[in-house]
Structures are given as structure tokens and as C-alpha cells.
KESEZA-160293 format. One record per atom (N, C-alpha, C): x, z, y; residue in one letter. Coordinates in steps of 0.02 Angstrom, whole numbers, plus 32768, in hexadecimal, padded with zeros to 4 digits. Each point is the difference from the previous one (the first is absolute). Layout:
N
XZYA ...
//
This chain:
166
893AAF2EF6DBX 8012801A8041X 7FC2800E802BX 7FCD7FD37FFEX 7FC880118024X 7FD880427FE1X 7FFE80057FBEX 7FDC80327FEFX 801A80378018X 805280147FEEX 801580328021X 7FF58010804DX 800E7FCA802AX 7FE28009803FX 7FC78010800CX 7FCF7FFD7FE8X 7FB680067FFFX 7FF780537FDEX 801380167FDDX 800980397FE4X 802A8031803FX 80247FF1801CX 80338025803DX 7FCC7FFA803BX 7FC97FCF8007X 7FD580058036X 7FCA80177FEAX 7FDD80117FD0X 7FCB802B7FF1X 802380527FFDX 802480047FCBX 80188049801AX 800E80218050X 801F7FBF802EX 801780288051X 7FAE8007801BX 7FEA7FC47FE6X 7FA9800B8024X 7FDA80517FE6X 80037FFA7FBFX 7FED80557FE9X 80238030801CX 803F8000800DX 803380238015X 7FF980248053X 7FE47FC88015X 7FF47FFD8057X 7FC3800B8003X 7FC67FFE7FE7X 7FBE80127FF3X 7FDA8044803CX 7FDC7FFE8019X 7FE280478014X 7FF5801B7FD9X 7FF37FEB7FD1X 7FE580557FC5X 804A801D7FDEX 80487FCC7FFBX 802480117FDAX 8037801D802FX 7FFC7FD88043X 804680308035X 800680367FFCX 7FC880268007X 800E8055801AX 802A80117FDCX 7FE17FF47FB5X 803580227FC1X 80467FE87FFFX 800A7FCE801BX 80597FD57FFFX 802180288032X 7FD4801B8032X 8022801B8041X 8010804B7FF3X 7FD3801A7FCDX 800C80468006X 803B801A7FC4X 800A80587FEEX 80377FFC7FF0X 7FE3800B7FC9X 803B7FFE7FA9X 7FCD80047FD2X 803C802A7FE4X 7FFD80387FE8X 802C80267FD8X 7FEB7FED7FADX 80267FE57FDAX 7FE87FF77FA6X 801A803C7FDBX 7FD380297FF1X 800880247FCAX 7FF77FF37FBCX 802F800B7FD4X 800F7FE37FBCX 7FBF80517FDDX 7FD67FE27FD4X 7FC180277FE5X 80007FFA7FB4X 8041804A7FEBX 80077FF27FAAX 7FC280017FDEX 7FFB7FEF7FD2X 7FBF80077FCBX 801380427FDEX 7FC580197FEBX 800280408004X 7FCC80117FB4X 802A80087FCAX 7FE6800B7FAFX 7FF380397FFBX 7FC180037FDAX 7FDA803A800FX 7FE0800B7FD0X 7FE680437FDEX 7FD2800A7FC1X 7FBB8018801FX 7FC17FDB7FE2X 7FC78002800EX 7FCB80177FC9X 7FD5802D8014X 7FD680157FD0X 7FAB80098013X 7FD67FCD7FF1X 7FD97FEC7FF0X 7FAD80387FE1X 7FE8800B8015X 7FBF802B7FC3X 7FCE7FB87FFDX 7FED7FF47FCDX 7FD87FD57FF7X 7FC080297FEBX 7FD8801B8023X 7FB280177FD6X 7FB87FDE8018X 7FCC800F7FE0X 7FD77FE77FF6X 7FDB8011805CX 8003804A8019X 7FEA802A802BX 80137FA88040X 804D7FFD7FF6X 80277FD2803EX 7FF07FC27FF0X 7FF57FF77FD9X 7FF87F957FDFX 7FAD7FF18014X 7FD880307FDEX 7FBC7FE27FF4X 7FCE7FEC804BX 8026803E802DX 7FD280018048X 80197FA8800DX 80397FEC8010X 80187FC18010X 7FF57FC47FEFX 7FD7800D7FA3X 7FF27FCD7FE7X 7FC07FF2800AX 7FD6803A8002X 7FC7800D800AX 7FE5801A802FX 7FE57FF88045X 7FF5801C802FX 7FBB80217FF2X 7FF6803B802DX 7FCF80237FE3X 7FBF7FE28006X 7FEB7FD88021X 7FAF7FCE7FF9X 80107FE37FD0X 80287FF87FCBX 800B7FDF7FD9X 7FD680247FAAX 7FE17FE17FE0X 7FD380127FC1X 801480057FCBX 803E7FFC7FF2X 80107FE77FC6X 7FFF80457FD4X 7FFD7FF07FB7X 800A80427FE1X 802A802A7FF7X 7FFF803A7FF9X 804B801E7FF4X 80277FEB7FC8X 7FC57FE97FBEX 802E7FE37FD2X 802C7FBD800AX 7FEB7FD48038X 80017FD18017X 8052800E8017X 7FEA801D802CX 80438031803AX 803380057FC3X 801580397FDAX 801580177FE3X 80167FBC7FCDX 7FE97FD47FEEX 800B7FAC7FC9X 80477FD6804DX 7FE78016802DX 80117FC68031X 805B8027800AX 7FED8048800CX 804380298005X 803280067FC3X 7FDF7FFE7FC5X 802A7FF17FD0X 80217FB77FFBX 7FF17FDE8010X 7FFF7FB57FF8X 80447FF78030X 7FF58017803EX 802480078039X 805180257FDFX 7FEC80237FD3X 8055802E7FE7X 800F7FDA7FD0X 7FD57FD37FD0X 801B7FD27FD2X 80217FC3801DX 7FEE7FEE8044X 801D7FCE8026X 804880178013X 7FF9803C8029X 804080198029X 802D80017FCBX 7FF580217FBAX 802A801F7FD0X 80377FA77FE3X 7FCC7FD77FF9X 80157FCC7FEEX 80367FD18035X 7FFB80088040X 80127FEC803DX 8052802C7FFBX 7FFC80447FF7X 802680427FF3X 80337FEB7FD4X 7FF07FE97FD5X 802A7FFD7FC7X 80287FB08007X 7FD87FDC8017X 80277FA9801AX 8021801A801FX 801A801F8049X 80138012803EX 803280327FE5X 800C80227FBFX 8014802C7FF7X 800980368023X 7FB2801B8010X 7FEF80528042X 800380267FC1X 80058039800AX 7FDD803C7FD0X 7FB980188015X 7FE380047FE9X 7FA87FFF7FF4X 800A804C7FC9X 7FEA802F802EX 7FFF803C7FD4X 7FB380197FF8X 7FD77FF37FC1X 7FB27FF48009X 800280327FB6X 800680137FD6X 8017803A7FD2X 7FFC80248009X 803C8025802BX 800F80487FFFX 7FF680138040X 7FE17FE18044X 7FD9801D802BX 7FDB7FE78014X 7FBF80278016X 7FBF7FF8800AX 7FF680288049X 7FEC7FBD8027X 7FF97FC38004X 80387FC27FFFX 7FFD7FD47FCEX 80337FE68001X 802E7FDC8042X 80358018800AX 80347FE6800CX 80297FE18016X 80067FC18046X 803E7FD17FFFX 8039800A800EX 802F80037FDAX 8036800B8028X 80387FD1800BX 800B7FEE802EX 80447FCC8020X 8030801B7FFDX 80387FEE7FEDX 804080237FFFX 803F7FC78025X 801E80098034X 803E7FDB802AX 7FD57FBF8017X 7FDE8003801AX 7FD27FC68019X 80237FEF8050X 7FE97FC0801BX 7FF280018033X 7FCB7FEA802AX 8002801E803BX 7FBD7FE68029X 7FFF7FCD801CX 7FDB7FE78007X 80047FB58020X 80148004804FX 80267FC9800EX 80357FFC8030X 7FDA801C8045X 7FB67FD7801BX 7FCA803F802BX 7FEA80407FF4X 8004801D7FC3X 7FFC80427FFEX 8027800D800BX 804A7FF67FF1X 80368025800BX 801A8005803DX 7FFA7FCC8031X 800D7FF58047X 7FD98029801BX 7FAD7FFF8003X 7FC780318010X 801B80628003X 801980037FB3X 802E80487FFDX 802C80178019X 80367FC68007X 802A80138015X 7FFF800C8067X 7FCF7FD68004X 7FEE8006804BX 7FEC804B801DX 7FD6801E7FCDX 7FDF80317FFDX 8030804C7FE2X 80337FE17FE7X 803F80458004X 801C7FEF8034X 80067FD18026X 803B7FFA801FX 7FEA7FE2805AX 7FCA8044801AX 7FE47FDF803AX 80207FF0805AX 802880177FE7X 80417FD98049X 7FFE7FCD7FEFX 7FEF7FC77FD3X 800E7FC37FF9X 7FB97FE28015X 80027FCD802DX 7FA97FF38013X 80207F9D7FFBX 7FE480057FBFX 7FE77FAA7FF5X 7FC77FE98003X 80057FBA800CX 7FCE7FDE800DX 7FB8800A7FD3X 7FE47FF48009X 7FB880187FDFX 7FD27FD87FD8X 804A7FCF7FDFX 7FE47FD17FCDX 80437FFA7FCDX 7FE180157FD4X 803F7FE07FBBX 7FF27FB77FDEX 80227FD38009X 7FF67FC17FF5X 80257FF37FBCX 7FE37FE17FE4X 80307FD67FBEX 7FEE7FB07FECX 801D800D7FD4X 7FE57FAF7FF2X 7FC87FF17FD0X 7FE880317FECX 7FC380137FCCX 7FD5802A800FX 7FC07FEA8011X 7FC580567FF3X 801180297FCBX 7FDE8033803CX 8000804E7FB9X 7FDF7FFC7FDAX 8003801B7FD9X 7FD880087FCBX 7FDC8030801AX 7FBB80087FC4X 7FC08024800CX 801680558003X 802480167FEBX 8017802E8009X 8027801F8049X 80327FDE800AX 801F7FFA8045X 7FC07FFD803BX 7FE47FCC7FF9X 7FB77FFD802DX 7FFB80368004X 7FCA80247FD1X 7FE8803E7FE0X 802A80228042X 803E801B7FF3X 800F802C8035X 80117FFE803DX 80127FAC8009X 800580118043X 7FB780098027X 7FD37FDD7FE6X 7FC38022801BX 7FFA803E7FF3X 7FF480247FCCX 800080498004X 802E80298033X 803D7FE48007X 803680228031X 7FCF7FE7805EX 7FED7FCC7FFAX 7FEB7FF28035X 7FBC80238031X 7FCD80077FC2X 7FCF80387FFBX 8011803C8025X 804180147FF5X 80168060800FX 80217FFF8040X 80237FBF8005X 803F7FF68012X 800C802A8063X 7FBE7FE98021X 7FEF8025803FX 7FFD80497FFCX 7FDD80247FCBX 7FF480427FF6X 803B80247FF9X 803F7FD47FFCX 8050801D7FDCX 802B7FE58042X 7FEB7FE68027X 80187FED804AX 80467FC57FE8X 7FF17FE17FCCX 80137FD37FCFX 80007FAA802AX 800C7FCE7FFAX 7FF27FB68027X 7FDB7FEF7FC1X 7FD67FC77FFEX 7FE27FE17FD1X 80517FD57FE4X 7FFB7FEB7FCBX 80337FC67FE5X 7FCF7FCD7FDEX 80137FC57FF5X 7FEC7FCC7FEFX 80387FD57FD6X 7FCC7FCB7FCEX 802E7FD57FE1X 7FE37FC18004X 80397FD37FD9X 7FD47FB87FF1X 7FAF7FF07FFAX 7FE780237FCBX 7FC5800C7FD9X 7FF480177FC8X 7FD57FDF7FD6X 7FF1802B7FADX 7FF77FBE7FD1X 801E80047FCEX 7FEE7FD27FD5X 7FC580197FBCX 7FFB8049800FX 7FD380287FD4X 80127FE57FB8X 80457FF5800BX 8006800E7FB1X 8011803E7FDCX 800380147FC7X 8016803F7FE6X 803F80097FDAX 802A802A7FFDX 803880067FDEX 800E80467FFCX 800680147FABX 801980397FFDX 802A801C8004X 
//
């Protein structure tokens, strides 16, 4: 009984909070945000991979370059095939990724859907219960970069756990 009581007085204390009233006081319309399956296609070439791996003060050889980029498609291909992606590295040049009925992760997709749908003005943080991944990061900074030049709001999340997932 005490714990529960103690639990009912930390929540009214957060609840009643200056940083947390405004939001209790104001109005909040919930829009339901379907996930949205989608086919994705990928060029993987040497021209787009190598600048990133290798920045240009960088010495390394081209044979070097070229060992490190192959290495890089023997990884993905192997990753490709666990994950069951299609990895089309054969029959076009430059090879390939292609995603087929995927979805985006729950901040990208909120981020998009914000961005079709601009009569809707939410708050300027997508919260979850997990960082993004290194990817998710990846754009919302990139989206954040432009975002004034497009008369756009910045958005924000939790953080980054810079992990990777294909």
C-alpha cells in the first residue's frame, strides 16, 4: 500500500511540475500514424562509398580503396542474405539494394508523415522508449541542416545509439 501511494505521489509531483503543466493544460488532438510499406532501391558504387570511407586527405591506395569496397559488398551481401534483402550485385552495375515492403522506423515515419500532412503542427520532439538508430540520427540531422531553408521547424528525438541496421 505504501509503495502504491508513493508511486501516486511521484507521478502528481511530475504531473504538477513547471516543465510538465503547460502540456496537461493545453489541447492535444492524437492522430493515429499508419506505417507505411514501401519498396526501396539502393545504388551501391564505388564513386558514393569510397569518398565516405575515405576522406580526401586521406592516402590510402586506390588498390587499397577498391580491397576495402569490395570487402564492404562481401559484408552487405552476407548481412543481405541473413536478413533475407535482395542484393542485386550481377546484373547491375553499380550494384544494387533493394528493399521490398519494408518499414521505416517509427521517427522516420512520424517525421514523413508530418511533412505530407502540414496542417498538423506537433510538438518538435518524437520520443520513444529507445534511441534511434544511426541511421534515423543520420536524418534527422540531415532534415535539420535544410530544415530553415524549407521554412520547415527543426524536429528532434531521444538521441542516437549509432547503431546500424539494415
Amino acid at each position: 500500500m505504501f509503495t502504491l501511494q508513493y508511486h501516486i505521489q511521484s507521478t502528481l509531483r511530475i504531473a504538477w511540475s513547471s516543465r510538465l503543466s503547460p502540456f496537461l493544460e493545453g489541447q492535444f488532438d492524437i492522430v493515429s500514424v499508419p506505417a507505411a510499406p514501401s519498396d526501396i532501391s539502393i545504388q551501391f558504387s564505388q564513386q558514393q562509398v569510397l569518398p565516405i570511407a575515405f576522406p580526401p586527405e586521406d592516402k590510402a591506395t586506390q588498390d587499397f580503396r577498391e580491397t576495402v569496397y569490395d570487402q564492404l559488398l562481401i559484408r552487405l551481401q552476407t548481412k543481405a542474405d541473413k536478413e533475407g534483402i535482395d542484393l542485386k550485385t550481377k546484373t547491375v552495375s553499380p550494384p544494387e539494394l533493394s528493399l521490398t515492403k519494408i518499414n521505416a522506423h517509427a521517427e522516420c515515419s512520424l517525421l514523413a508523415y508530418r511533412l505530407q500532412n502540414p496542417a498538423i503542427h506537433p510538438y518538435h520532439y518524437f520520443g520513444g522508449s529507445k534511441l534511434s538508430c544511426h541511421a534515423c540520427g543520420t536524418l534527422f540531422s540531415a532534415f535539420n541542416n535544410v530544415a530553415k531553408s524549407f521554412d520547415h521547424p527543426k524536429f528532434f528525438t531521444k538521441g542516437c545509439n549509432n547503431k546500424l541496421y539494415l
